[in-house]
C-alpha positions as CSV (number, residue, x, y, z in Angstrom):
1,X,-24.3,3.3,10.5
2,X,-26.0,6.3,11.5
3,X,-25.9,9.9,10.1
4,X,-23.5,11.0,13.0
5,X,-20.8,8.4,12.4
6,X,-20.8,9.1,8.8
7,X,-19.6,12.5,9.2
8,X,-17.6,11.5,12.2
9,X,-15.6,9.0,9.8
10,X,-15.9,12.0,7.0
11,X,-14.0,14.2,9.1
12,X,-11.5,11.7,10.3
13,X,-10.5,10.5,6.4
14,X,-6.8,12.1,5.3
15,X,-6.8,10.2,2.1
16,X,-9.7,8.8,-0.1
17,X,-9.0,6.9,-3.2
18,X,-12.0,6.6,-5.8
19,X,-12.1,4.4,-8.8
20,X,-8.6,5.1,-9.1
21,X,-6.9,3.9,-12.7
22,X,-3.3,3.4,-13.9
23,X,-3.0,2.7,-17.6
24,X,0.2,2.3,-19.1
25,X,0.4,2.0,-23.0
26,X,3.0,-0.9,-24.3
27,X,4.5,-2.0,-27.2
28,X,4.5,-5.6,-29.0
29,X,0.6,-6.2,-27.4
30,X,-0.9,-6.7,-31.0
31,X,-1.1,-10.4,-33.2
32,X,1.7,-12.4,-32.5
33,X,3.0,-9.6,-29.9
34,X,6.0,-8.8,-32.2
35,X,7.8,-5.7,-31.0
36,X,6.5,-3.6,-34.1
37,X,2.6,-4.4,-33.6
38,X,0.4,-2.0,-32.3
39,X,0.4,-1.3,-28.7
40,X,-1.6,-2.5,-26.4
41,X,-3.1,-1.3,-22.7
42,X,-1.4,-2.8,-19.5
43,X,-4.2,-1.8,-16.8
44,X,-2.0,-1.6,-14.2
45,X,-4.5,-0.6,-11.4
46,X,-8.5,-0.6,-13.1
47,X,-10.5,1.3,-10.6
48,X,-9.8,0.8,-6.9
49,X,-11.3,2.5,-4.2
50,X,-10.4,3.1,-0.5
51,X,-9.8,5.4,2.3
52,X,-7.1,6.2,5.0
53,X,-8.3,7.5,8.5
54,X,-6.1,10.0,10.8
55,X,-3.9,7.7,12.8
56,X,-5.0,4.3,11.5
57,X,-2.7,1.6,9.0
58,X,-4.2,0.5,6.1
59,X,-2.5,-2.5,4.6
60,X,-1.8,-3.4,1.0
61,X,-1.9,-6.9,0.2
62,X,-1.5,-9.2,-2.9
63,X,1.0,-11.4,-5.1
64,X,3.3,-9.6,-7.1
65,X,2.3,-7.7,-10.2
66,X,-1.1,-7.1,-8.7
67,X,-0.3,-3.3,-8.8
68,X,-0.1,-2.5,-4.7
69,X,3.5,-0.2,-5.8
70,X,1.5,1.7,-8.9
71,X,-0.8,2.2,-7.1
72,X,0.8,3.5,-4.0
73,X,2.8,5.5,-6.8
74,X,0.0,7.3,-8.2
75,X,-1.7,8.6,-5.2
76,X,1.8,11.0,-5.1
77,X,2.0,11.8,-8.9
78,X,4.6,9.0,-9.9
79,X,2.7,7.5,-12.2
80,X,-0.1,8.6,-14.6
81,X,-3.8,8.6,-13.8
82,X,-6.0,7.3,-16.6
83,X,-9.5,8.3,-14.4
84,X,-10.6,8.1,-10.8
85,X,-9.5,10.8,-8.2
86,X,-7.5,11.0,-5.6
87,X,-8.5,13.6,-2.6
88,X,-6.9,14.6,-0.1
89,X,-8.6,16.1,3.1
90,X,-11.4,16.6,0.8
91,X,-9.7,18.2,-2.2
92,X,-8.6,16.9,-5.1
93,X,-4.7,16.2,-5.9
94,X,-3.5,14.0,-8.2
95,X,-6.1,14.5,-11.6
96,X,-6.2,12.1,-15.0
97,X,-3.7,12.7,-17.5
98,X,-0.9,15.3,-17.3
99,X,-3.0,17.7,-15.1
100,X,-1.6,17.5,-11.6
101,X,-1.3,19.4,-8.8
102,X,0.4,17.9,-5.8
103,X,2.1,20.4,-4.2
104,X,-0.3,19.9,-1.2
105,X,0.9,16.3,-0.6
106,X,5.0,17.2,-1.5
107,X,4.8,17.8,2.4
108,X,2.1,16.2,4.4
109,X,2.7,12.7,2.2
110,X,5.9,10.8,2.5
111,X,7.2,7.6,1.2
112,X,9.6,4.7,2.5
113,X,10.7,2.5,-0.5
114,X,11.3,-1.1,-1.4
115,X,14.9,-1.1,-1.7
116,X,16.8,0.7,1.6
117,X,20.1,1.5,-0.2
118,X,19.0,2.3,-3.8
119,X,16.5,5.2,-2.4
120,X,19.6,6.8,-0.6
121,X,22.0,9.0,-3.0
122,X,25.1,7.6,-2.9
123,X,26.9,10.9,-3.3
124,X,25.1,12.8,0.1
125,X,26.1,12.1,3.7
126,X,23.4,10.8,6.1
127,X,23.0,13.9,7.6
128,X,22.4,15.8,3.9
129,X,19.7,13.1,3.1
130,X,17.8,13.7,6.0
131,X,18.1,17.4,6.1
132,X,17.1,18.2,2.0
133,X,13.4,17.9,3.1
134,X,13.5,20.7,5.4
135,X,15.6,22.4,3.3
136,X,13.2,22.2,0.6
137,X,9.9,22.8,2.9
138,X,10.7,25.1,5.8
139,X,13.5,27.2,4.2
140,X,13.1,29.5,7.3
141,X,14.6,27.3,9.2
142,X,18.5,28.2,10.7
143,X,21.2,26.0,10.0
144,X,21.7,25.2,13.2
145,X,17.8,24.3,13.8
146,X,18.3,21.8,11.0
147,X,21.1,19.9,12.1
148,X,19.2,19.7,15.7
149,X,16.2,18.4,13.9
150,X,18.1,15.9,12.0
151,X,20.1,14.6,14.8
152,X,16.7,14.4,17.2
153,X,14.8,12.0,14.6
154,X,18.6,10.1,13.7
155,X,18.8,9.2,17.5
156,X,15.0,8.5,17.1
157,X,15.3,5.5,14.6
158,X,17.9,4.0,16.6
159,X,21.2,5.7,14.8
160,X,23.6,8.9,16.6
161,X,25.8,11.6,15.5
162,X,28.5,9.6,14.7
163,X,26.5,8.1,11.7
164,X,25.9,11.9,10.2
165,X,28.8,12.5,8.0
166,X,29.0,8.7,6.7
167,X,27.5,7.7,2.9
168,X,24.8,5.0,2.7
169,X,26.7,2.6,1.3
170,X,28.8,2.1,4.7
171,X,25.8,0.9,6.5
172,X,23.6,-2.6,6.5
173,X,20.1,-2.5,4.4
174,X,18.2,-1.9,8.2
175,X,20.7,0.8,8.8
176,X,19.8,2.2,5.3
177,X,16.2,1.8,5.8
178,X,16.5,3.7,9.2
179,X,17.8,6.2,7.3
180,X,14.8,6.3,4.5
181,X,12.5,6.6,7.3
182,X,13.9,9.6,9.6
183,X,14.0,11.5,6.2
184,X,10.0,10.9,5.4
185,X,9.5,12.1,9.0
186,X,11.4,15.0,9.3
187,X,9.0,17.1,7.2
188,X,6.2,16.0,10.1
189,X,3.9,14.5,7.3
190,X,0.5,13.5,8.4
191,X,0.5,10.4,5.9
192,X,3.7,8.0,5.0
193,X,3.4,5.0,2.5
194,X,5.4,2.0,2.9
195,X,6.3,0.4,-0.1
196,X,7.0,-3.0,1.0
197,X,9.9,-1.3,3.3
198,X,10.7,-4.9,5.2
199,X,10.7,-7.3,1.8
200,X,14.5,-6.3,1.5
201,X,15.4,-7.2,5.1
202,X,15.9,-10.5,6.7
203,X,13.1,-11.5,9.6
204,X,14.7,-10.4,12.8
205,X,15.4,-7.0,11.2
206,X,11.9,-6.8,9.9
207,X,10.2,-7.2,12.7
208,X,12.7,-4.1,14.5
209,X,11.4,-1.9,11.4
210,X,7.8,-2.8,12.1
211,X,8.2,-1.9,15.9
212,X,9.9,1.2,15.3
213,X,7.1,2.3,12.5
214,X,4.5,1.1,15.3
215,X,6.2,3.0,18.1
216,X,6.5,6.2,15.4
217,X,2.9,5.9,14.6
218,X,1.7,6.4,18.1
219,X,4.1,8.8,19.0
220,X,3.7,11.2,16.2
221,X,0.3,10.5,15.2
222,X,1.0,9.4,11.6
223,X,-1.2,7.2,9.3
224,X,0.6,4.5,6.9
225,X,0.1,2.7,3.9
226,X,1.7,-0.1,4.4
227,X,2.6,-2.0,0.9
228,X,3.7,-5.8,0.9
229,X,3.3,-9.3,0.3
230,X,3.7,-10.7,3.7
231,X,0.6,-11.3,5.5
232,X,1.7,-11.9,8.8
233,X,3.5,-8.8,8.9
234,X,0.4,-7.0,7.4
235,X,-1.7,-8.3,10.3
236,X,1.1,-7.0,13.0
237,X,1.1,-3.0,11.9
238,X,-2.5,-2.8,10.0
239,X,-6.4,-1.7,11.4
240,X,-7.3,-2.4,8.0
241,X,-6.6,-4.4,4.5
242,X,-7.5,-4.0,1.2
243,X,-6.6,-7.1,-0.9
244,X,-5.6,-6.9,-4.7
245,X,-5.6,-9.1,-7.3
246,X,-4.8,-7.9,-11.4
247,X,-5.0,-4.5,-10.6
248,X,-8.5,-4.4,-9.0
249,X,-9.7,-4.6,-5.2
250,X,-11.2,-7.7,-4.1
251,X,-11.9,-7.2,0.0
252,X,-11.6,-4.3,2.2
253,X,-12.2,-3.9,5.6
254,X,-11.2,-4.4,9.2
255,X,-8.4,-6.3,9.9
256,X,-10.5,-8.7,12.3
257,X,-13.1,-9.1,9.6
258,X,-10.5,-9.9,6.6
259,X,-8.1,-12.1,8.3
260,X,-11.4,-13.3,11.1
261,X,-13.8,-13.9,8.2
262,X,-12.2,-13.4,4.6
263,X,-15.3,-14.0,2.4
264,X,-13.7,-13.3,-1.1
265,X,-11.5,-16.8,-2.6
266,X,-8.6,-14.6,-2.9
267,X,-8.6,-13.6,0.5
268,X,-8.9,-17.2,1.8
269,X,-6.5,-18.5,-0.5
270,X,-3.8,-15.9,0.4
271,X,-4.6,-16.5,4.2
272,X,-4.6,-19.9,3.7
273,X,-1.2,-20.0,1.9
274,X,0.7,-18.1,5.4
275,X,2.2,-21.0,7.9
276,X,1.9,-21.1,11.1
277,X,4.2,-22.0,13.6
278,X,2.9,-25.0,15.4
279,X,4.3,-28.4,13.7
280,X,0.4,-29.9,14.9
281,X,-1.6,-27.4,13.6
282,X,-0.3,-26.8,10.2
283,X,-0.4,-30.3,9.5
284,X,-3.9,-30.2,9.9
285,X,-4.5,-27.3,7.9
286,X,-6.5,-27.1,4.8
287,X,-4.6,-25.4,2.2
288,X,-6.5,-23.9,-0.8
289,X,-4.4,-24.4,-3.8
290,X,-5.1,-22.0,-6.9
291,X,-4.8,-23.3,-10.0
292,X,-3.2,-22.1,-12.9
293,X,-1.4,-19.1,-13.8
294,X,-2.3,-15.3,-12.5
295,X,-3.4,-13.8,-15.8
296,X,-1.5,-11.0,-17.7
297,X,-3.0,-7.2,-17.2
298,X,-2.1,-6.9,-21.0
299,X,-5.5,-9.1,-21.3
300,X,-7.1,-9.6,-18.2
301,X,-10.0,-12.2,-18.1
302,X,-13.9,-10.6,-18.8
303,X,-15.8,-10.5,-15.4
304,X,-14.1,-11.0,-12.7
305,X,-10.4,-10.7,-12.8
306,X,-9.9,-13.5,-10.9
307,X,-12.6,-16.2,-12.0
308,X,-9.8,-17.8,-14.2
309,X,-8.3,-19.4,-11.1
310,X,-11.2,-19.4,-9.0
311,X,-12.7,-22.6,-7.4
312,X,-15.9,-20.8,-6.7
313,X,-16.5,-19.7,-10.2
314,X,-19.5,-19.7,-12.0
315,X,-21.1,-19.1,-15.3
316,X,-22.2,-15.5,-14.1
317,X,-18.7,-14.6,-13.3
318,X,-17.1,-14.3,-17.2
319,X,-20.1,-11.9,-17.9
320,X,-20.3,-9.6,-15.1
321,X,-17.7,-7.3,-13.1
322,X,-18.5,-8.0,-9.5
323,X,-18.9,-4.2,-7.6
324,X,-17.5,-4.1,-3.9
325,X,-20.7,-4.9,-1.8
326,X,-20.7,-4.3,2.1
327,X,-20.7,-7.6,4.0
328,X,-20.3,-7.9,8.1
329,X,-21.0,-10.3,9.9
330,X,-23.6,-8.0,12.6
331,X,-24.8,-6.8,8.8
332,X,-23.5,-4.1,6.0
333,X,-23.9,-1.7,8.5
334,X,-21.9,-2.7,11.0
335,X,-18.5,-1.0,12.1
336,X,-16.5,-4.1,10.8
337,X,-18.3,-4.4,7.5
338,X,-16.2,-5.2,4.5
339,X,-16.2,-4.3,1.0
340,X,-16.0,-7.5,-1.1
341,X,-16.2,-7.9,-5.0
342,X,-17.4,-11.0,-5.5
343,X,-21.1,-11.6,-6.5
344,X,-21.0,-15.1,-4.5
345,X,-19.8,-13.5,-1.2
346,X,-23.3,-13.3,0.2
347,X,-23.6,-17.5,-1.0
348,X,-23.8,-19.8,2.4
């Protein structure tokens, strides 16, 4: 990669993540892990990196507990930063600690959550949740320009007037999810993070939500985050995926590359682990089963987080923690090059 498309993909990055770290400090972590023993250190999410272009999906991939939702939580101040930064178009937001300043992302960052109905307040009409971010942002606006605006983006999501003076528990969880995502547009944010916003839904709905974030995303111009567990649907929405595993990254990179190529055992194991449709083919399918138990962040493994259930793992992997190395299959310096943290990635 030359000098020129370095600072062509400096210029084009909204959001850049580096060695980001969630700590949270627990009780009942010390001998016997009786309630009154000293506490111990869940690491949440221990030092991930990445980046989020203008216009582009980056997806968010790993089993549950892994620390995808913390970590989407940090980046907008909902949960505490042990180290690392978080910068956005160039400066830095969210800092370790208590010090935080993220009254630059309150706007241009949005966020669609898990659970459609429990994100709505029960107590405000449809047409009061969508309106209170322009009332809290662009408190220049008229009445009248409000209720236009909220109306517009309603009947953009597929709902109309008549849904604006109903509560949220009248409608179906895609209804209410409809709902959560006209009311993270209508401040016009350049960035929206998805925290696993179709996990809730059944399939048919799911795959309406992801058309209607896809269609939203080329009309408006919007980067996502796109949070979940579901790797098929990752693949439909993202340009890129960054798998975790125990609170660290294990592969990042280009859609085509990670799901085309996955060099890290995670990623094959995940990807390996999705069905596929035809009867004939699955059955012929080489599944890679993991063995044992994903370990507790309370005491991860030493090395590599994920050695413990690895079938590559070596001596070398208890005593070192691999560092995200660029792999590609035209070389490290290729367009579709990959970060992967695994010191056997370059192996065969």
């Amino acid at each position: 990669m030359n000098a020129t498309s370095i600072a062509s993909d400096a210029a084009s990055t909204l959001l850049s993540v580096d060695q980001l770290k969630v700590h949270f400090r627990v009780p009942g972590g010390g001998h016997g892990g009786y309630p009154w023993s000293r506490k111990a250190t869940l690491r949440a999410v221990d030092g991930v990196s990445f980046s989020v272009r203008r216009g582009e999906t980056v997806g968010l991939v790993g089993e549950s507990g892994c620390g995808k939702s913390t970590l989407a939580r940090a980046i907008i101040g909902l949960a505490p930063v042990a180290s690392g930064s978080v910068r956005w178009l160039g400066n830095e937001t969210v800092l370790p600690d208590a010090r935080r300043d993220t009254s630059c992302l309150r706007r241009d960052v949005q966020m669609i959550f898990q659970d459609p109905l429990a994100s709505l307040d029960p107590r405000m009409t449809i047409e009061q949740i969508v309106a209170e971010p322009l009332l809290t942002h662009r408190k220049d606006l008229a009445r009248a320009d409000v209720q236009r605006r909220v109306l517009t983006l309603l009947e953009r999501v597929g709902l109309n007037a008549q849904h604006l003076r109903r509560y949220p528990h009248e409608f179906s969880g895609g209804q209410c999810q409809r709902v959560g995502i006209a009311r993270a547009l209508i401040g016009e944010p350049q960035l929206v993070i998805c925290d696993e916003p179709v996990s809730a839904l059944d399939v048919s709905i799911q795959a309406q939500i992801v058309n209607l974030l896809r269609d939203l995303q080329r009309e408006l111009s919007l980067s996502l985050l796109f949070v979940a567990h579901d790797l098929a649907v990752v693949k439909a929405i993202s340009h890129r995926v960054l798998v975790m595993y125990l609170g660290r990254a294990m592969e990042f990179g280009d859609k085509r590359e990670v799901y085309g190529t996955p060099r890290h055992p995670y990623t094959r194991a995940l990807l390996s682990a999705v069905p596929v449709p035809d009867p004939a083919v699955e059955r012929g399918r080489r599944h890679l089963l993991l063995r044992g138990e994903i370990a507790s962040p309370l005491k991860p493994p030493s090395g590599c987080a994920f050695r413990t259930r690895c079938p590559d793992a070596i001596d070398a992997c208890a005593t070192q923690i691999p560092q995200p190395v660029m792999h590609g299959a035209n070389g490290a310096n290729s367009a579709n090059a990959t970060r992967v943290a695994c010191i056997r990635a370059g192996d065969g």
